[in-house]
N, C-alpha and C positions, 0 to 999 in steps of 0.2 A: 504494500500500500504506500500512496504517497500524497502528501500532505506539505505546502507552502503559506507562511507566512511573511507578507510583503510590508513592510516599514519607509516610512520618511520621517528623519531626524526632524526634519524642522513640523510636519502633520503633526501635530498632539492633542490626547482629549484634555489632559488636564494636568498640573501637578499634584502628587498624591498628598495628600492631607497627612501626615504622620499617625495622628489618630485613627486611623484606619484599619490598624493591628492595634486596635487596645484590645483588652480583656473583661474580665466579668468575676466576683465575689459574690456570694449570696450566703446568708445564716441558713441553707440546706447540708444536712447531712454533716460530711467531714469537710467542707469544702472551708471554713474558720480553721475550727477544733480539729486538734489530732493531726494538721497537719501545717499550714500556716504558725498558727500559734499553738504550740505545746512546748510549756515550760518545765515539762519534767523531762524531757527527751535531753536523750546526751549530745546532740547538737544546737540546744535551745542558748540567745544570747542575753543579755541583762532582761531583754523586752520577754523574754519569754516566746522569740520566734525563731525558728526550726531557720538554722543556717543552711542546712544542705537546700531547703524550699528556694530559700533567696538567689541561690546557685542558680538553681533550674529556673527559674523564673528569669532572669537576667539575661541568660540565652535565648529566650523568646523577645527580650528589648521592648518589653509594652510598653509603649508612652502614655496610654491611662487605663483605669480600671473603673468600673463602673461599681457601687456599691450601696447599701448594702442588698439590693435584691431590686426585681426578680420580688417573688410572691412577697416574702416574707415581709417588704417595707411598708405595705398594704395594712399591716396591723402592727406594726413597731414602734413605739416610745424614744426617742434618740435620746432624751434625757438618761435612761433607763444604761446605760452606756458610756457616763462620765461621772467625775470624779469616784473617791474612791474604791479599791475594787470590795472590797469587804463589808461595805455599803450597797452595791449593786443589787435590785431586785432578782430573782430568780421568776421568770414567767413561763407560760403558753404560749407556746409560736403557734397557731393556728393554721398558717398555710400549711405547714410540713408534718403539724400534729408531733411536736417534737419540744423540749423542756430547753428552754436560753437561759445558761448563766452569768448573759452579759457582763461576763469578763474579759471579752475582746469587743471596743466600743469605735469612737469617734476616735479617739485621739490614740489609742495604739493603729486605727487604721493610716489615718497620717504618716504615724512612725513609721509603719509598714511601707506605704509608699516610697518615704524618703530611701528608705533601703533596696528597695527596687526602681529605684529610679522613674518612675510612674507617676502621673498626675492624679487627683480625683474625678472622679464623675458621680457626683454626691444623690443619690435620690431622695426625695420627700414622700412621704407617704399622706396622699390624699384619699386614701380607704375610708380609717375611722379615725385620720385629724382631718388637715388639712389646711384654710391660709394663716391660717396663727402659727400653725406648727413650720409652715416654711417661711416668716416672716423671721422668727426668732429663731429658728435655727440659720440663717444666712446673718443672720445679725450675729448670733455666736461666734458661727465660721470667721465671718470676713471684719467685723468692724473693728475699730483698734482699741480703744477703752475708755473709759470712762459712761456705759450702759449696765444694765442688770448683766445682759446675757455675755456680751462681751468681757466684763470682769471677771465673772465665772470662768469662764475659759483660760481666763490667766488665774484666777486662786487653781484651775485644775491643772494647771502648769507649762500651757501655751501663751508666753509672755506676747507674743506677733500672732496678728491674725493668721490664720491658714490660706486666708485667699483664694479658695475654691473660686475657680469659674464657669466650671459645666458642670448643670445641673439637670437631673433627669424628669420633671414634674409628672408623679405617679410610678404607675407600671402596671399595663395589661389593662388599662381600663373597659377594655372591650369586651373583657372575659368573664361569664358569668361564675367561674371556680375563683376568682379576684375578692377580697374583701373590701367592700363598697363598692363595688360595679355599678355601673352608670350606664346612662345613656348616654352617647355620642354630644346630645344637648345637653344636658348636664354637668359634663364634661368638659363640653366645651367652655360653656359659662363660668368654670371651677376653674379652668386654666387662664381665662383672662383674669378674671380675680385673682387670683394666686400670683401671675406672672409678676400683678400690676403692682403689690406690695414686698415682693422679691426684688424688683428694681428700684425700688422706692429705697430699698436700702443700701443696694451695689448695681449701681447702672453699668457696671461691667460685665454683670454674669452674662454666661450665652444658655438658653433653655431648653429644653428638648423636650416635644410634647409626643404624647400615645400616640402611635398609629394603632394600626391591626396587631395582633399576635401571632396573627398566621395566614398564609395567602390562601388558606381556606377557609376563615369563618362568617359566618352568614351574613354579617354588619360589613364584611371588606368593603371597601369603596365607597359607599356612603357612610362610614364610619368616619373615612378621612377628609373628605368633600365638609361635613355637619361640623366637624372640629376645626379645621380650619378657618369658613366658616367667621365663628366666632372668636378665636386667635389668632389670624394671620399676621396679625401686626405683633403680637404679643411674644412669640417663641422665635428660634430662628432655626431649628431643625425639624422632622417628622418624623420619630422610631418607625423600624422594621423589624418583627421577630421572624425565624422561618427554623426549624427543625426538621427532618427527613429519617427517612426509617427505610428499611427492605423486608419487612414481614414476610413478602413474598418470593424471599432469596431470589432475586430474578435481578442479575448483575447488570445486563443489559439495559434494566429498567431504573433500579437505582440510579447508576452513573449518568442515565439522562432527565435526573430530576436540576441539576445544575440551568437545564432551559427556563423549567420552572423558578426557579433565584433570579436568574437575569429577566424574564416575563415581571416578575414581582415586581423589582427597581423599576425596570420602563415603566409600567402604570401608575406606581405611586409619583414618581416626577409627571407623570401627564396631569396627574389628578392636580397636584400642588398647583404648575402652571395653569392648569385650567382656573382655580382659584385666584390665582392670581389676575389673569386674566379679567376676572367678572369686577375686580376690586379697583383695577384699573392702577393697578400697583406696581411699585419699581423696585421692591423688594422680591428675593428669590428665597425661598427656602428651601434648605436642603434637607438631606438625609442620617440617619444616622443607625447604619442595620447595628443595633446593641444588643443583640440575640441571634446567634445563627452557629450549628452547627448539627451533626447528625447525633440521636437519641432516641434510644427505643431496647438497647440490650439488657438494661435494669426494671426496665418496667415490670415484669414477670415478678420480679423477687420485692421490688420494689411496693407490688400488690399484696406482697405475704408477710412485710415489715408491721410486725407490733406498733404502736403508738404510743408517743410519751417517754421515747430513748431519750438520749443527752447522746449529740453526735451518734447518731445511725450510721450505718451503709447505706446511705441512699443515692440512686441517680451515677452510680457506680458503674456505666457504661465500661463496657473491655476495648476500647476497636480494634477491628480487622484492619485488613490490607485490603480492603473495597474501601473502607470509611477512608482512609487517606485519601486515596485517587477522589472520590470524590469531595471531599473538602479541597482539596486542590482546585479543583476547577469551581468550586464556591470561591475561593481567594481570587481567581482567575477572572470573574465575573465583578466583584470588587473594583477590582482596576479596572477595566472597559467603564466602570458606572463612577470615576473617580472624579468627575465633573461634578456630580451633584451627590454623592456617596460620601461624605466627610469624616464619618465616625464608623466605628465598627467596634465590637467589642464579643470576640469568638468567649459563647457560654458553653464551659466556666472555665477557670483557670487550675484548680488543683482537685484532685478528690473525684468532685464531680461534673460527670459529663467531662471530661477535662482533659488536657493534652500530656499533665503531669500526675503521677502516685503516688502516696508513699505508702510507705510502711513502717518499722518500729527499727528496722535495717538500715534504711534510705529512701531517696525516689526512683524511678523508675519511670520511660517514657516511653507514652502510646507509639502507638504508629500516625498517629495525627499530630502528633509533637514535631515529627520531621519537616512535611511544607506548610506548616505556619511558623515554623523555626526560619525556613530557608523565605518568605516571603515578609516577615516581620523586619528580618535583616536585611533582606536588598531588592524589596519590592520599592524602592526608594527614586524621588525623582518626579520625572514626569511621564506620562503614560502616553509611549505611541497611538497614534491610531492604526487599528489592524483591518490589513485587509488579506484574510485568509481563504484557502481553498482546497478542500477537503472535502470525500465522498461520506457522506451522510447513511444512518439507518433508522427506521421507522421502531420508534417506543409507542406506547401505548397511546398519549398525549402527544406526541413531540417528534418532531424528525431530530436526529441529536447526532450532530458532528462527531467524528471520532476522534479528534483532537479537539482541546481547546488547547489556546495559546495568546498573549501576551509577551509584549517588549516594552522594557519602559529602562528611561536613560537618564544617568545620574550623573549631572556634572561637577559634583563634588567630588567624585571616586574615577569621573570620565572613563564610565564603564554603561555599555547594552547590557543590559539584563534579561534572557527569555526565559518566561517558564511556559511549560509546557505539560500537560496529560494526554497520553495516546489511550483511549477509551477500547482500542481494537485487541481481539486476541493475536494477534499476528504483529511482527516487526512493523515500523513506518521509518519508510525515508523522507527526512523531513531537511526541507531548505526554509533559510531565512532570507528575505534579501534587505536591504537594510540601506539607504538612499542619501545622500549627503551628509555622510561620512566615510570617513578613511579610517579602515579597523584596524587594529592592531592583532596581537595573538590573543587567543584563547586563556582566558583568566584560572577558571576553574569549570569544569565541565562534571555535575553529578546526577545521579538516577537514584528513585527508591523501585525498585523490581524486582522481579524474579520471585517470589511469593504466593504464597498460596491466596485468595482470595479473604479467606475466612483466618488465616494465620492471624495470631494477636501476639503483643513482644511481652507478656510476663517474666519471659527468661530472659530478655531484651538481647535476641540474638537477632533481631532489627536492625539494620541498619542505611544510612547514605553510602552507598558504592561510587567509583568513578566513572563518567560514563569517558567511554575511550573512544569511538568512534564520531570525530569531531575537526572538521578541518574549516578554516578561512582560507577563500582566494577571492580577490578583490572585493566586493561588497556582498558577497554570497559565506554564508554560514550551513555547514552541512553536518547532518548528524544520522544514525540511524539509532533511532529508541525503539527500547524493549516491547513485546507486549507489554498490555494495562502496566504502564508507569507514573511516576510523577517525575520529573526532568527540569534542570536549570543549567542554564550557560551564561556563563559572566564574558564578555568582549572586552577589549579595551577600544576604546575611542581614541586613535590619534589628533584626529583632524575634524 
């Protein structure tokens, strides 16, 4: 089989937003406790966090994390999470049906931050507070002192505000499993209030309002049209959540759920413009997918969990060597939407649903840890426009290319960047051609293949291989990739 992607340095859709490999924490399961923060562990530092995590995490290079959920912010206290720990309430997480002993709050997540080099993406919980509870918590965060709330935060030992500036307002409101679920109106009404005295405190925050949960629930689309709506002026992004499964082990069918990701983006940007549109406005808002990853190998066990654990197994997804390849081409689809795609945040970061594991030994990383490793790091830049050409095959839904592929080029590093996934069972000879530039050699050339589809890396005998067949002659880039792979080629850019 054979497969071209065609580039012109100077064509671009977009520079990537950094933010676009951030990540995702939530109070579910272990994804806190037991592994982030556990201060009896023999790798735990003054903070009480697991240094080997900071390790692994650091190799992903998130620039922010979105926190602290996801269901759980829907019925959380943030007070219930600062100052002293020995003082700290012990509650009912209700989302997860699980016991918090908000010993890991605000200001260890900060800490945490700092030590992963990550920004916040702070959420509010508009379930069962709502614009009080986001008024005085940005007022804690960010104001300098001399307030109730802002002093507080220096007697609890943040002498400088924290400075948050992206803010998630809600989460999931669309969803009737959500604590406080709304109506689209409702919601929307709750977010222009909300917004209007969050700015009132720091006209610098940037806000991110609800979309959908999922590009299948019944509200899609008039969910986001009704909320806009009434916030357009008010927010300056629109979340996307999307998760995918293969119940039907049907490999073919999986891998071409990535049409459906990219399908998703294109509609909700038509929606926004069309909103815009009607408003007669010259603002744009953009996106921010703050949920996206494959999910469904825990759900089984996840059904047969007792209630009322302290730090469960939950959500404890394994992945296979299918869930890479296509999280690949989710990251793949990313970049093409990097115009109007600004945030991203792959749920979740440790534990669960997550790219990292531990145990009481160490961590350990999935097989999805590899191209969000390899595209967190040098999906950097700005984002060719592709024009690719490749024999397609008929999915259920979806005619679905057997590559995707992306080029995006970093003038900092003056290096091409392609990634690539070949969806086919058989070899592809795959050329780049690559248009006003002069290439230099081959930087680094790697593949994840040769795997059984269902293989998962517990024993983590996983790994990045080199891919060796790789040659430049003048602005032509040639490779031949493995069956179903994930693939990256670093260029240099002379000229």
């Amino acid at each position: 089989m054979k497969a071209t992607l065609s580039v012109n340095v100077n064509d671009q859709i977009s520079k990537i937003d950094p933010r676009l490999w951030g990540s995702f924490i939530e109070h579910v399961g272990r994804s806190v406790y037991e592994d982030i923060y556990q201060p009896d562990h023999e790798t735990a530092d003054e903070n009480g966090f697991r240094k080997d995590v900071i390790d692994a995490v650091k190799k992903l290079n998130v620039p922010v994390i979105r926190y602290p959920g996801g269901n759980f912010v829907s019925g959380y206290n943030w007070q219930d999470g600062i100052g002293p720990k020995d003082q700290r309430p012990v509650r009912l997480d209700l989302a997860w049906r699980s016991i918090e002993t908000n010993q890991f709050g605000l200001h260890e997540f900060m800490d945490w931050c700092k030590k992963v080099n990550a920004a916040p993406d702070m959420a509010v919980n508009l379930g069962t507070r709502g614009i009080d509870e986001a008024r005085n918590l940005v007022e804690y965060c960010n104001f300098p002192k001399g307030t109730y709330w802002s002093d507080l935060r220096r007697q609890n030992g943040a002498e400088e505000p924290f400075d948050i500036k992206l803010w998630s307002v809600g989460n999931e409101k669309d969803g009737d499993w959500q604590i406080g679920h709304q109506t689209a109106h409702e919601y929307g009404r709750l977010v222009h209030e909300t917004a209007k005295v969050m700015r009132l405190v720091d006209d610098s925050v940037e806000l991110v309002a609800c979309g959908s949960s999922n590009h299948q629930n019944e509200t899609y689309g008039d969910w986001e049209e009704t909320v806009l709506e009434h916030a357009y002026d008010d927010v300056d992004y629109l979340s996307l959540h999307q998760y995918y499964d293969n119940y039907e082990d049907n490999l073919a069918e999986f891998l071409g759920k990535s049409v459906d990701f990219d399908n998703f983006i294109s509609e909700v940007v038509a929606i926004c413009d069309a909103v815009k549109a009607r408003k007669h406005s010259d603002k744009q808002i953009n996106l921010a997918f703050d949920e996206w990853n494959v999910w469904y190998h825990s759900v089984g066990a996840d059904d047969e969990s007792e209630p009322w654990g302290q730090a469960p197994h939950l959500l404890e997804d394994h992945y296979d060597f299918e869930d890479a390849l296509l999280l690949g081409s989710l990251a793949i689809s990313l970049m093409r939407h990097a115009d109007r795609v600004k945030i991203g945040c792959l749920a979740q970061l440790v534990n669960v649903i997550a790219p990292i594991m531990t145990n009481e030994d160490g961590v350990w990383y999935q097989t999805i840890f590899y191209p969000f490793m390899q595209v967190s790091n040098y999906g950097q830049g700005v984002v060719l426009t592709p024009n690719q050409t490749v024999s397609t095959y008929q999915a259920k839904d979806y005619q679905v290319p057997y590559i995707d592929s992306i080029a995006v080029y970093n003038p900092d590093t003056a290096e091409i960047v392609v990634f690539i996934v070949n969806k086919a069972q058989e070899q592809m000879d795959f050329k780049l051609n690559i248009d006003n530039a002069e290439l230099g050699p081959v930087v680094a050339a790697t593949q994840f293949a040769g795997y059984d589809i269902h293989q998962t890396n517990e024993d983590q005998s996983m790994d990045l291989q080199m891919l060796e067949d790789v040659t430049v002659s003048g602005n032509q880039v040639s490779a031949t990739l493995e069956p179903l792979s994930w693939n990256m080629i670093r260029i240099k850019k002379e000229a």
